[in-house]
C-alpha positions, 0 to 999 in steps of 0.5 A: 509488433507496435502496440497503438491501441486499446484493448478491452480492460480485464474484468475483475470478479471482485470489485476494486478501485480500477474499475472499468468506469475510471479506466474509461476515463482516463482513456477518454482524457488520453483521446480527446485531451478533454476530461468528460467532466471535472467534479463528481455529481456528488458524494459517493457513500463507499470508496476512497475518502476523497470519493466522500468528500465534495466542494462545498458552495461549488456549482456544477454550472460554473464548472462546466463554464470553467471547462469549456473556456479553460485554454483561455482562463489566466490560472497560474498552475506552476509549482516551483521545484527547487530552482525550477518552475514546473507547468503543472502539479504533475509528477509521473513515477517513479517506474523503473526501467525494468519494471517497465519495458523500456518505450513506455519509460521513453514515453513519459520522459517525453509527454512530461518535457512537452506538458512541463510536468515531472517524472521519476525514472525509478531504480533501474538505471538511466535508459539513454533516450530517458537521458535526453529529456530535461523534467526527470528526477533520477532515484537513489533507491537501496540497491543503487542500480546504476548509479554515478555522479554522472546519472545524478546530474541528468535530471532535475532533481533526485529521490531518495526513495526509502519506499513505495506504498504497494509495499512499504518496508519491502524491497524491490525484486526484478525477476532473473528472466526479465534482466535482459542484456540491455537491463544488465548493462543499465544496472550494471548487473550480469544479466539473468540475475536477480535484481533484488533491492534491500528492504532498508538502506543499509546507510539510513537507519535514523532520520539523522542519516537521511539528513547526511545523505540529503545534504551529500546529494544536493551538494553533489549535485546542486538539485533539490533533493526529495525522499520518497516515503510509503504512507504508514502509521506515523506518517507524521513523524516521518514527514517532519524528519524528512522536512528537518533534514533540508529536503525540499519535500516528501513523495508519499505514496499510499496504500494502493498504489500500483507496482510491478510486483508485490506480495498480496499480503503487503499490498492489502495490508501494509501502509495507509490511503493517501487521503488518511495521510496528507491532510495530517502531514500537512497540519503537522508541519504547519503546526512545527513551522516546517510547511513553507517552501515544503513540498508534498507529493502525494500519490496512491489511486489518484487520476482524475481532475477532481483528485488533484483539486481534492488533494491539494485542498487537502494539503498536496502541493503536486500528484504522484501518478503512475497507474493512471499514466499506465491506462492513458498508454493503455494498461488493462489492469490483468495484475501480471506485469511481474510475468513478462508477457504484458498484452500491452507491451508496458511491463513484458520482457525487453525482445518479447513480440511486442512493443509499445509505440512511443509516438502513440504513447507519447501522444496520449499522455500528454493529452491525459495530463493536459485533460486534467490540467483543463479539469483542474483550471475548471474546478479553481474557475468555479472557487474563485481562484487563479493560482494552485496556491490559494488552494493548498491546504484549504480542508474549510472548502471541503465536507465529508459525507458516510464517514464517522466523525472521528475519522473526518476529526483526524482528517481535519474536515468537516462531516456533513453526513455521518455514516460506517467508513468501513465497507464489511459484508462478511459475504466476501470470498476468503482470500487466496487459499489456493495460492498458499498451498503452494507453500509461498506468498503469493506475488501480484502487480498493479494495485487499486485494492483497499480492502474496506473502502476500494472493496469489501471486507471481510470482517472488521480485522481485514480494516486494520492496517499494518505498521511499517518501518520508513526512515525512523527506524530500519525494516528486516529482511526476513529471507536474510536475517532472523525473524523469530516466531515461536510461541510458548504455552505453559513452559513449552516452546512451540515454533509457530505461533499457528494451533492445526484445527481438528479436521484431518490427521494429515494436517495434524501430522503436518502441524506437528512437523512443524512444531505447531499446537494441535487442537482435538480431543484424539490429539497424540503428539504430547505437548503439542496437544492443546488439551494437554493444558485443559483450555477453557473455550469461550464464545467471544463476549463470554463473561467467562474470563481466567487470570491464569491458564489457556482460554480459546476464543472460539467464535464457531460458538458464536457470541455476542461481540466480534472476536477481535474484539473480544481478543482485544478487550481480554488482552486489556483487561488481564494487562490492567489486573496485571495478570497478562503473563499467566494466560495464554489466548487463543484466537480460534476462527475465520481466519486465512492469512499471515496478516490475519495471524499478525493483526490477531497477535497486535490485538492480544492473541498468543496464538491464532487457530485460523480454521478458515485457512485448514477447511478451504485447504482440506475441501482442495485435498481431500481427495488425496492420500494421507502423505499428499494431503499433509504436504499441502497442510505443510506448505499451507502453514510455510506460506502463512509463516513466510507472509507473518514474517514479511509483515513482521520484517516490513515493521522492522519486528525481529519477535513475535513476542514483540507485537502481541498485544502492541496495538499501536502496530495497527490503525484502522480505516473507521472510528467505529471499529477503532473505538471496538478495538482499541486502536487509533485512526489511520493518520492518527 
């Protein structure tokens, strides 16, 4: 069955950045080739941060004037790609064939020769129509799916891809069931296998490797080389080694960005926005000498005129799309591409009942891309500009509006209208309890989740964002190699760093199993019993404070100051009394993940009592007998286990001990809650 039609786009109980507004959008560009407008009305005060920043001195009239005669305007959008001119700052990927179902792959091929723009193909292989359009860049990931000199060649330049944002420091996997004959034989794989890509390159572990490779692939194949890069803490650094390696520019892919499948706990943690790390890419380079001749791809949760106009001012020299080019084909954001059985033919299984229409695919990309290209022409009209270039960089064209001054400082913009970066409501929902119990991390597609700016967050730890290896050093993959997560107490070794809260036996049977500290005065298992080493419990804020023993920070005693916090400044101020290695602390509160455990062990704490994880968990079994309750309880602690060590392993952290109290494994997406916590600034 051909698919050439849009169906109605999932609805989300809890909101997030794909909302059924932009997916409109994108679809009304993909119709009628014309956006319905180019700029925004105005600042919005929650979302992204290019959704706060605005034009200054730009007239809506003169948009509008610029859109309506934007097929007549002499406006030079070409961007020069190594030897290549390209129309437009448009480059589209990159999305395996595999990932996708193999039409949606020929589509884009095509729509980017006809607009002149430029795709990735991703690492699954060369599709053999993809092979007959010239404006394709070929992907040298980590697995090296199908790769020879030949298929280097074919296109217009190659990636290096070290990672990608919807899960930096991880490594691709295609499911067995989706490797079909014809999948197998691109990747020359046996079919049915499990197309697993290593976490690193086993043969770039420093940016001097990458320089070596980088120098290798050009010289082989006489194209410009880029590397592929997620968006992370020290994004700066990465850049300017991508740059002193002679690449010819860096695809930085931020947090939020789409994929065919990602643990929640790395798309939700991992990684910084695109709009945190592209102005600070850029005034690092500018400040090293290393900016001209460079290019900057970014991409991550962009998809309308005005976030490219926002982007390059920002300091981009093109947009990465890859989730918006899916809506213009008609993705409805259902989060299962990992499954295989896509209701828009883009990510199911090669051979399922349907199949996407390349014509009709093809037809309405190109009137996607050649919408925003309108757009954009329309927003340089109103600036007075007739090329993209006069536009690079230029943050003095922008203010910012309901973000604080240290994040507009960091982002090299002016702030117009201070106000709370961070969206928290501590109404949320808990995450995903349901799906731990399983006993593995849970895997979702497609992304638009930013917790704290595309939706709410639950607390201010759920606005702190994880530290991931790229390039500088190599990421570990925890289900190949060691990941050690024990934990001590006053002597005794423990094999999690989790404490079993005191609300069933079942679950303290289970936590001792697992080599777990068990909270509760009825406590019968030795030194596994947290009253063995007298604690002193504490509300957070507590003036109470020890330089030797167990204190539990427990914020069901309520407090007056948040618990991260209070972990934070205890961690602190027994490290400057010099007493830190004589206290145990003990995280105890509303907790439910691995990243909560990782970013409460980067903040100071030795162990984390997550009692939010072990009450949802007992409300779903407690109905059941003494042995089914504690397998769940077992696999609730296994999953958050897994998670940690998969968040450990994206950073390149082999021990525990290794991050706790390392806050420099963290930044946060607001000013405010950084200077509470201790930590830098995303992008700082």
């Amino acid at each position: 069955m051909l698919v050439a039609s849009y169906i109605r786009p999932a609805i989300h109980r809890i909101p997030e950045f794909w909302s059924s507004e932009r997916i409109e959008y994108v679809r009304h560009c993909a119709m009628h080739g014309v956006p319905p407008y180019a700029l925004e009305d105005g600042p919005s005060r929650y979302g992204r941060i290019l959704d706060r920043l605005v034009f200054r001195d730009v007239r809506k009239g003169d948009v509008e004037e610029g859109l309506r005669k934007a097929d007549v305007l002499d406006i030079d959008l070409s961007v020069k790609f190594g030897e290549y001119y390209i129309n437009v700052p448009i480059y589209i990927g990159d999305m395996s064939f595999g990932a996708l179902s193999g039409n949606p792959n020929i589509a884009i091929a095509r729509a980017v020769d006809i607009v002149g723009a430029v795709a990735g193909i991703g690492e699954g292989g060369l599709h053999p129509e993809v092979a007959k359009q010239r404006n394709i860049v070929i992907q040298w990931a980590s697995a090296r799916f199908g790769i020879d000199v030949d298929m280097l060649r074919s296109g217009i330049g190659v990636s290096i891809k070290i990672g990608q944002g919807a899960k930096p420091g991880i490594g691709g996997h295609l499911p067995g069931r989706k490797v079909v004959p014809l999948i197998a034989q691109l990747r020359k794989i046996p079919p049915g296998s499990e197309a697993i890509s290593p976490a690193p390159h086993h043969d770039i572990y420093s940016i001097e490797d990458l320089a070596q490779r980088v120098k290798a692939l050009r010289l082989i194949t006489g194209r410009p080389v880029l590397v592929k890069v997620a968006a992370v803490n020290k994004i700066s650094f990465i850049a300017l080694g991508v740059a002193r390696s002679t690449a010819a520019g860096i695809v930085i892919d931020g947090a939020g960005a789409g994929t065919g499948a990602t643990p929640i706990a790395a798309r939700d943690n991992l990684g910084i926005p695109i709009d945190y790390a592209t102005p600070v890419v850029d005034q690092w380079l500018r400040s090293d000498g290393a900016r001209d001749g460079f290019l900057i791809i970014s991409g991550g949760m962009l998809y309308s005129a005005s976030d490219i106009a926002k982007m390059l001012a920002l300091g981009a020299n093109m947009v990465n799309l890859g989730t918006a080019a899916l809506l213009a084909m008609g993705c409805i954001m259902c989060h299962t591409c990992h499954v295989g059985n896509c209701p828009t033919a883009l990510t199911n299984m090669i051979g399922f009942n349907k199949i996407l229409d390349i014509e009709w695919g093809t037809h309405h990309l190109v009137n996607y891309i050649q919408a925003l290209t309108r757009g954009l022409k329309a927003i340089l009209y109103a600036l007075g500009m007739t090329s993209i270039r006069e536009l690079v960089g230029r943050r003095d064209l922008l203010e910012a509006h309901h973000i604080d001054g240290k994040v507009g400082e960091v982002l090299g913009v002016d702030v117009a209208e201070e106000g709370e970066t961070a969206w928290i409501d501590s109404g949320v929902h808990a995450p995903y309890t349901s799906e731990l119990i399983k006993g593995e991390p849970p895997i979702i597609g497609m992304g638009g989740v930013l917790p704290g700016l595309t939706r709410p967050a639950r607390r201010m730890l759920d606005v702190l964002r994880i530290e991931a290896a790229q390039v500088t050093h190599p990421s570990v993959d925890p289900y190949r190699e060691d990941v050690a997560v024990y934990a001590r107490i006053n002597g005794t070794y423990l094999d999690v760093p989790i404490v079993v809260p005191p609300i069933d036996r079942a679950a303290a049977t289970a936590g001792f199993g697992l080599g777990a500290l068990i909270d509760g005065d009825d406590c019968t298992f030795g030194e596994y019993c947290l009253n063995r080493y007298s604690p002193i419990r504490v509300s957070p804020g507590s003036t109470a404070l020890t330089y030797g023993g167990v204190i539990v920070i427990d914020e069901r005693m309520g407090g007056s100051m948040a618990l991260e916090e209070a972990v934070s400044r205890l961690d602190m101020e027994l490290r400057r009394v010099g007493t830190r290695d004589r206290v145990v602390i003990i995280a105890a509160g509303s907790f439910y993940t691995g990243a909560d455990i990782y970013r409460l062990a980067a903040l100071g704490a030795d162990l984390v009592e997550p009692y939010g994880a072990f009450e949802d968990t007992y409300m779903k079994v407690k109905g059941l007998d003494h042995v089914q309750r504690r397998d769940k309880y077992e696999k609730l602690m296994l999953a958050l286990v897994k998670e940690l060590k998969l968040l450990m392993g994206a950073g390149g952290i082999t021990d525990f001990y290794h991050m706790v109290g390392n806050r420099d494994l963290l930044r946060s997406l607001s000013g405010n809650v950084a200077s509470m916590l201790g930590v830098k600034v995303a992008g700082e």
